[in-house]
C-alpha positions as CSV (number, residue, x, y, z in Angstrom):
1,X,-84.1,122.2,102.9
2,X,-86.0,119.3,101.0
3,X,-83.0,118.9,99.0
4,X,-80.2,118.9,101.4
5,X,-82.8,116.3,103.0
6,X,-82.0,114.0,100.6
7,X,-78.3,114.3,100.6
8,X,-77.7,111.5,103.1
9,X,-79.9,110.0,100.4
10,X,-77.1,111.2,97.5
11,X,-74.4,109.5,99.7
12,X,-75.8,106.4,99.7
13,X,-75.4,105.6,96.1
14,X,-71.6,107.3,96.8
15,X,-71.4,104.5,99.5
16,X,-73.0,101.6,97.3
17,X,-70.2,102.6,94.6
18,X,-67.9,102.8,97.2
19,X,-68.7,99.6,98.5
20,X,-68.8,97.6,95.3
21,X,-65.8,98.9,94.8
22,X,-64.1,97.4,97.6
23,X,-65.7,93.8,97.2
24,X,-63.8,93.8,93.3
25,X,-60.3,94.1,94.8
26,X,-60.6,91.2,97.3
27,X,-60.4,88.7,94.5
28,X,-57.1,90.2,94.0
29,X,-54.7,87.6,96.7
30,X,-56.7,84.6,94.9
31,X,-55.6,85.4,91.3
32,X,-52.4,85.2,92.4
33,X,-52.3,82.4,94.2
34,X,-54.3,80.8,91.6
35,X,-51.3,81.9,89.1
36,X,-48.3,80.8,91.9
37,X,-49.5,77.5,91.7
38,X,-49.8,77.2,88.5
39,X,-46.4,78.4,88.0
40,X,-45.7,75.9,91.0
41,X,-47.1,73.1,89.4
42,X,-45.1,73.8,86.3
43,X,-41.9,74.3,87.3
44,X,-42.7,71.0,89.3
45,X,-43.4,68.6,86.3
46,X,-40.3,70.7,84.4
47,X,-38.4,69.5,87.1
48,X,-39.9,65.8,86.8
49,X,-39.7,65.5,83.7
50,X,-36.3,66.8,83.2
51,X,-34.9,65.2,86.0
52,X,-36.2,61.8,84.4
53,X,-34.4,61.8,81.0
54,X,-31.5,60.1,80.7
55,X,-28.4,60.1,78.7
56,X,-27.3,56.4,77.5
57,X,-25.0,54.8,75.5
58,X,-26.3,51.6,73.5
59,X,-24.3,49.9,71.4
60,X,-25.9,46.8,69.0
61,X,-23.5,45.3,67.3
62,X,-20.8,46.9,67.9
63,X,-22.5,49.8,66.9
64,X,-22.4,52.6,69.8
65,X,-25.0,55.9,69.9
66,X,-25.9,58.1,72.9
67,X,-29.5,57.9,73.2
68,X,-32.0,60.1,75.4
69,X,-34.7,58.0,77.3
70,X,-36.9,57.9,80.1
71,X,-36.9,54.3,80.6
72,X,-35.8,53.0,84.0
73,X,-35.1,49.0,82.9
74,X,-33.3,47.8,80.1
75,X,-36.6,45.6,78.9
76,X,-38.3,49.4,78.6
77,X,-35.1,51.1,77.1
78,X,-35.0,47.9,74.7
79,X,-39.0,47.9,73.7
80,X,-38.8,51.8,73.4
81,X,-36.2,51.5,70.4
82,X,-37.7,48.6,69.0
83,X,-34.9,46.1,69.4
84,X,-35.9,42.9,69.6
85,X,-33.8,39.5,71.4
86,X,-34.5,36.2,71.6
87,X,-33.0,33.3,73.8
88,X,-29.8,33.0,72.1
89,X,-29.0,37.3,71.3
90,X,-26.8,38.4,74.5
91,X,-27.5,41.9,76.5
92,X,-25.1,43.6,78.7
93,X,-25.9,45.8,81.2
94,X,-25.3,47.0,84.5
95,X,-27.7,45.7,87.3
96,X,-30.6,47.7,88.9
97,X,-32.6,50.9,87.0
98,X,-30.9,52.8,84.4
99,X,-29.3,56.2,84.8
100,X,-27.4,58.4,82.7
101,X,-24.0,57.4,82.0
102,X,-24.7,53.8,81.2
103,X,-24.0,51.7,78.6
104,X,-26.5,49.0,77.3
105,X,-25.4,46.5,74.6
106,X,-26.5,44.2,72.4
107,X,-25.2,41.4,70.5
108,X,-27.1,39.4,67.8
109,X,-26.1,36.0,67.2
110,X,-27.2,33.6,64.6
111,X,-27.0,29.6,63.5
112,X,-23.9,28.1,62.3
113,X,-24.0,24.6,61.4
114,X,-20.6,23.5,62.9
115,X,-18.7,20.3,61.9
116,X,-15.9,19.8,64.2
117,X,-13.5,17.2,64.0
118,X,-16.4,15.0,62.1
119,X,-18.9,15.9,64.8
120,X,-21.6,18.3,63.1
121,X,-23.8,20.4,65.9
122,X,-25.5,23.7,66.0
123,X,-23.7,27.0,67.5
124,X,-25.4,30.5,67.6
125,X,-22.2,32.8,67.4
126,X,-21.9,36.4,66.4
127,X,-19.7,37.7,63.9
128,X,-19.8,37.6,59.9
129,X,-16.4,36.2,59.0
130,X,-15.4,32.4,59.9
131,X,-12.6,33.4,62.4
132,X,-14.8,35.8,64.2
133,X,-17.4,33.4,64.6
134,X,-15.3,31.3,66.4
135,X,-13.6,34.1,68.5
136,X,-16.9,34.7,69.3
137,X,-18.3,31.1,70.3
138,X,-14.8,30.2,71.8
139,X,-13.6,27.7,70.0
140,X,-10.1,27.7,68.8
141,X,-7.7,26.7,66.3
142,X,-4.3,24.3,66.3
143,X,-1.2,25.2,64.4
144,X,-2.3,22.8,61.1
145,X,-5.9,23.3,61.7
146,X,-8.2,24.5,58.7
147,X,-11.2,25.6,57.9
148,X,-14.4,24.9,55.2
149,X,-14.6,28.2,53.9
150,X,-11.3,29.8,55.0
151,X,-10.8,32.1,58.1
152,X,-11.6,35.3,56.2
153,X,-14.8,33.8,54.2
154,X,-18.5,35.7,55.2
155,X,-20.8,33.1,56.5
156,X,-24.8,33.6,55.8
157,X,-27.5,32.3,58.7
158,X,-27.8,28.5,58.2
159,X,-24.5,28.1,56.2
160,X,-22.0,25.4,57.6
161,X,-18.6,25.8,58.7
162,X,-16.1,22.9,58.8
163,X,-13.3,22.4,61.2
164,X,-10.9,20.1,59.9
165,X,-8.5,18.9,63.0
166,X,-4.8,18.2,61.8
167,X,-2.6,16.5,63.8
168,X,0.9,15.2,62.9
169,X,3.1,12.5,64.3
170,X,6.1,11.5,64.6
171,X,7.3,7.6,64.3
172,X,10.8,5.7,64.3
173,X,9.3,2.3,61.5
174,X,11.5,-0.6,60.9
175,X,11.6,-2.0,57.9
176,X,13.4,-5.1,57.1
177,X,16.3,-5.1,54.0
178,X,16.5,-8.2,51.8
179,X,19.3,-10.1,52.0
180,X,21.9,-10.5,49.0
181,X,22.8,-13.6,47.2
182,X,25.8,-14.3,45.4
183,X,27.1,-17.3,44.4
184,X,31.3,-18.7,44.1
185,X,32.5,-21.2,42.3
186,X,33.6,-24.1,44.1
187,X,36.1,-26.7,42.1
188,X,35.7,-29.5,45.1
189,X,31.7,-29.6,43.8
190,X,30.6,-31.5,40.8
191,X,29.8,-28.8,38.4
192,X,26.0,-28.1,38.1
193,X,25.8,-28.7,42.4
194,X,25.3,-26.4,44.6
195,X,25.4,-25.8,48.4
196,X,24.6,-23.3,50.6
197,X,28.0,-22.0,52.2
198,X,26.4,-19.2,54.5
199,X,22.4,-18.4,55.2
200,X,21.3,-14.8,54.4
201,X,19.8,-12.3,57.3
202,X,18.0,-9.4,56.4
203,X,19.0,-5.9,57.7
204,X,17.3,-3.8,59.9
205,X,16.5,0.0,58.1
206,X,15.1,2.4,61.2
207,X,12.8,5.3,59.3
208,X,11.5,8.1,61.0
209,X,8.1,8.6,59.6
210,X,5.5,12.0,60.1
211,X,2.1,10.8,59.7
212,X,-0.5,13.0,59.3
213,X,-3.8,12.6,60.5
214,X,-7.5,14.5,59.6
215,X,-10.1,14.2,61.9
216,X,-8.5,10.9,62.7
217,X,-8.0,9.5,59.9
218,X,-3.9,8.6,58.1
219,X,-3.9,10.7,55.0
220,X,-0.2,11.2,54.6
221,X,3.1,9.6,55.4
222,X,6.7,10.4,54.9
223,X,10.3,9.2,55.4
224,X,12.0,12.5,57.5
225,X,15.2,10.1,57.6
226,X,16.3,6.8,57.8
227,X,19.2,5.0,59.5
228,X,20.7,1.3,59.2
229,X,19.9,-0.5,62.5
230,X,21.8,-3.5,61.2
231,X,22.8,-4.5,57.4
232,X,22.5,-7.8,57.7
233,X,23.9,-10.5,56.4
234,X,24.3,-11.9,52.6
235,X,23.4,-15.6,51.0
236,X,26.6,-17.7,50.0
237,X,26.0,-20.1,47.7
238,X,29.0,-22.5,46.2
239,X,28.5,-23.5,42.5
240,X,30.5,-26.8,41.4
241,X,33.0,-26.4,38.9
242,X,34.2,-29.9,39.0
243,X,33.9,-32.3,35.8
244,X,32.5,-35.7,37.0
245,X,34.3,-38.6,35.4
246,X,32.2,-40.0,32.9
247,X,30.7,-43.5,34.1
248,X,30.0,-45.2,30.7
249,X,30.4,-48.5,29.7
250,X,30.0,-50.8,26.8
251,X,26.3,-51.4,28.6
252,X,25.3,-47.8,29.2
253,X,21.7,-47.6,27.1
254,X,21.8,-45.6,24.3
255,X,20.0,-42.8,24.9
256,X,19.1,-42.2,21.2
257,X,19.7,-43.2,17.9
258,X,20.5,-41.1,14.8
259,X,21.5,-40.8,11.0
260,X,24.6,-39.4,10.1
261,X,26.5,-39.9,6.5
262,X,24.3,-42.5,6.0
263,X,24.9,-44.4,9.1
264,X,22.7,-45.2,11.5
265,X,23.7,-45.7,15.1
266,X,22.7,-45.5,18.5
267,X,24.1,-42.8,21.0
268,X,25.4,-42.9,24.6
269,X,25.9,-39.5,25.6
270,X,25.8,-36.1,23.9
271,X,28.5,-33.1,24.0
272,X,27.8,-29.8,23.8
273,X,30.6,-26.8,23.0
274,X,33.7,-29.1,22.2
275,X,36.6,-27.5,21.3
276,X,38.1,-29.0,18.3
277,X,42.4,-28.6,17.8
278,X,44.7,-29.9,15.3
279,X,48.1,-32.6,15.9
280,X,50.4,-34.6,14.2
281,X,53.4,-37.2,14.6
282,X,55.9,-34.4,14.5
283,X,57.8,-32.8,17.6
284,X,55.7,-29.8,17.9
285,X,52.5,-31.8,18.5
286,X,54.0,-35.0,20.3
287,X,57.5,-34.2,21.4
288,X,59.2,-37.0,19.4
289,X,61.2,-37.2,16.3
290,X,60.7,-39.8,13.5
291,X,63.7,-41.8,15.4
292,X,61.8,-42.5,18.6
293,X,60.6,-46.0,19.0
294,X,56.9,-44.3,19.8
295,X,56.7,-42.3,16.9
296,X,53.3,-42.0,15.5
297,X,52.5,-44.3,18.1
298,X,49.4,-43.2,20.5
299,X,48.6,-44.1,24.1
300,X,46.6,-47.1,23.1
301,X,49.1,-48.6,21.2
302,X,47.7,-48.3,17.6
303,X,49.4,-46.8,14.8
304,X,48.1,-43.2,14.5
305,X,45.4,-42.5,11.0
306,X,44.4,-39.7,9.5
307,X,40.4,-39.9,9.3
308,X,40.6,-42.2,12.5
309,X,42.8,-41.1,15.6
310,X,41.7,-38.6,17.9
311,X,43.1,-37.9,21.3
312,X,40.7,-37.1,24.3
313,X,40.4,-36.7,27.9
314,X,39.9,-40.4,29.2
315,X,37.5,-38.8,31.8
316,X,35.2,-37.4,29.5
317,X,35.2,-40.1,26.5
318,X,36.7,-43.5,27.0
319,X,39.5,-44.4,25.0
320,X,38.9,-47.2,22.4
321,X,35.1,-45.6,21.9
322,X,34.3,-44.5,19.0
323,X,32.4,-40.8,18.0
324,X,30.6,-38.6,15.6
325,X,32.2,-35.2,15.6
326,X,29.7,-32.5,13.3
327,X,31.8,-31.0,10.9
328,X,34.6,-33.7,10.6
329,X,33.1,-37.4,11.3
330,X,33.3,-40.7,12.3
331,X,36.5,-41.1,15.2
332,X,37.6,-43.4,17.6
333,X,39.8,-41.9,20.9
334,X,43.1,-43.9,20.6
335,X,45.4,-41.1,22.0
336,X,45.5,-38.9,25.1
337,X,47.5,-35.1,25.7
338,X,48.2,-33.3,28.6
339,X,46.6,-30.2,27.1
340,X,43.6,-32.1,26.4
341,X,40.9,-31.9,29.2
342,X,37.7,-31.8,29.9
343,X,35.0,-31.2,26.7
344,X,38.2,-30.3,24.2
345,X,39.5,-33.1,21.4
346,X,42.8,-33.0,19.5
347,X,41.9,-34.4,16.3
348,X,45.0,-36.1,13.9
349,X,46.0,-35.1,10.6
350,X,49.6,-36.2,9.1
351,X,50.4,-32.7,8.2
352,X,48.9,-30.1,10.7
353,X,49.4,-27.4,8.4
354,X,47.8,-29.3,5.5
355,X,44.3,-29.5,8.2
356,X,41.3,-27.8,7.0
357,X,41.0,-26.0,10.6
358,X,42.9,-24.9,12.9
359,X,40.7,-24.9,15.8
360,X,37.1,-24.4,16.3
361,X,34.4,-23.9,19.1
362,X,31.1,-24.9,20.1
363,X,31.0,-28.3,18.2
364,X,28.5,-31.1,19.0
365,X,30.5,-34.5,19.7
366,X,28.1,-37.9,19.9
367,X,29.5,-40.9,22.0
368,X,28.8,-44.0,20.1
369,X,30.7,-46.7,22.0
370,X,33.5,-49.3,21.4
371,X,32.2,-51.2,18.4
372,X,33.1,-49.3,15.2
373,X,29.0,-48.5,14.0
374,X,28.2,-50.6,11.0
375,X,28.3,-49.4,7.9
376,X,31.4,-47.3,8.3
């Protein structure tokens, strides 16, 4: 009986294991709320953090990659990468916070020490070649325009780039044409004179002229054509062909004295290119035969000599005066011929065919005067 006493003291350790039992489970609802929001809170900064990324396209330089980034501005997207820009680098971008799909770019420019049309200035440009720097700063180029290196040169930072402005123009020039002068013989003018018959006028020659101009300055020029505006007029100038009468007298001054044969004698006048020809008493030289009363008779009256008689033209040499032909001697102009003119002298012989000449040129004849020079 004692020991079934003690069996409501048996079921109380039944009980207490019963009872411990049952405060273990209640944790149970706690784990797994514990573990739900964990999971929660996961799946939350998943979702924030995948929902942040973004898929953008940046281009620098023309060079274009898609590019995964969290950043919401283009000054974050820009620092993430490590791209730097300074005042004079250009970004393009669309406005407000970046999102996926957008396109960032970025061009770098640097200095170019520009001389345009002789005006030198600094340009920040982008672009490695000449021509597309100045695509890219704008600036453009006429027809005869050239460059300092050439379109298609590579240009380092700092280098200079000429512009050399060409411009061409055109212009109608007149130019004048020098007149002509020629001259004509005129036999109502002593010979030697002259007058002007007409004055000269230049002509009028219309050029059309490209000049071309660098930077402002004329270094070329040249005749596309040329047309005669007016051809002016030419100089006339009469020349005298007239012999003047020769005005000496037995008082005309000698104008020098010379030596010839051995004779001295003073000189009134000199001749230059006589022409010297040969006549006689006979019909072929004077018309008459020995039976005409004037036969060997000359215009002065004297009987004709050998040695003595010439015939001249009165104009030229006085008759009665006596002269020093080179060649032939001492004469004196007794007779006159109507072939015998001007600067030409018939000199007598008694046998023309007997005469040591028959004609000559270019002979110097000195005037002496009408007294026979002493000595002769």
């Amino acid at each position: 009986m004692g020991v079934m006493q003690i069996r409501p003291h048996d079921k109380r350790p039944s009980e207490a294991s019963c009872g411990i039992g049952m405060e273990r489970k209640r944790p149970e609802p706690v784990r797994w709320l514990l573990m739900v929001a964990i999971v929660s809170l996961f799946l939350l900064m998943l979702l924030f953090f995948g929902t942040s990324l973004k898929q953008i396209e940046l281009v620098v330089d023309g060079e274009a990659t898609v590019i995964s980034t969290r950043a919401d501005t283009v000054e974050e997207l820009l620092a993430e990468r490590g791209i730097e820009v300074d005042e004079h680098d250009r970004v393009f971008a669309p406005e407000g916070e970046l999102a996926s799909g957008h396109r960032v770019e970025v061009v770098n420019t640097r200095p170019v020490r520009l001389t345009d049309g002789g005006q030198t200035f600094l340009v920040h440009a982008a672009g490695e070649t000449v021509e597309e720097i100045l695509a890219d700063a704008g600036i453009t180029l006429g027809a005869w325009d050239r460059t300092v290196p050439d379109l298609k040169a590579r240009l380092a930072d700092g280098d200079a780039l000429k512009i050399i402005r060409v411009k061409k123009e055109l212009a109608e020039v007149e130019r004048e044409i020098p007149f002509e002068t020629v001259t004509r013989e005129d036999k109502s003018l002593p010979k030697g004179k002259q007058k002007v018959v007409q004055e000269g006028e230049p002509g009028v020659l219309l050029e059309l002229v490209e000049n071309v101009y660098e930077d402002g300055r004329l270094v070329a020029s040249r005749v596309l054509d040329s047309t005669i505006k007016s051809p002016g007029t030419e100089r006339i100038v009469a020349v005298g062909t007239k012999r003047e009468v020769a005005v000496l007298s037995a008082n005309s001054p000698n104008i020098e004295t010379i030596t010839k044969n051995g004779i001295t004698f003073g000189v009134k006048k000199i001749l230059n290119n006589v022409t010297l020809t040969i006549y006689d008493s006979g019909p072929e030289s004077t018309g008459k035969n020995e039976d005409h009363p004037l036969y060997g008779i000359t215009y002065t009256g004297t009987k004709v000599e050998e040695g003595r008689t010439i015939a001249v033209d009165p104009s030229v040499i006085p008759l009665g005066w006596w002269v020093y032909i080179e060649g032939v001697g001492f004469r004196k102009a007794e007779d006159t011929g109507s072939a015998i003119k001007g600067n030409k002298i018939d000199v007598y012989y008694e046998d023309a065919d007997e005469a040591p000449f028959g004609k000559k040129r270019g002979v110097t004849v000195y005037i002496i005067g009408p007294d026979k020079p002493k000595g002769l």
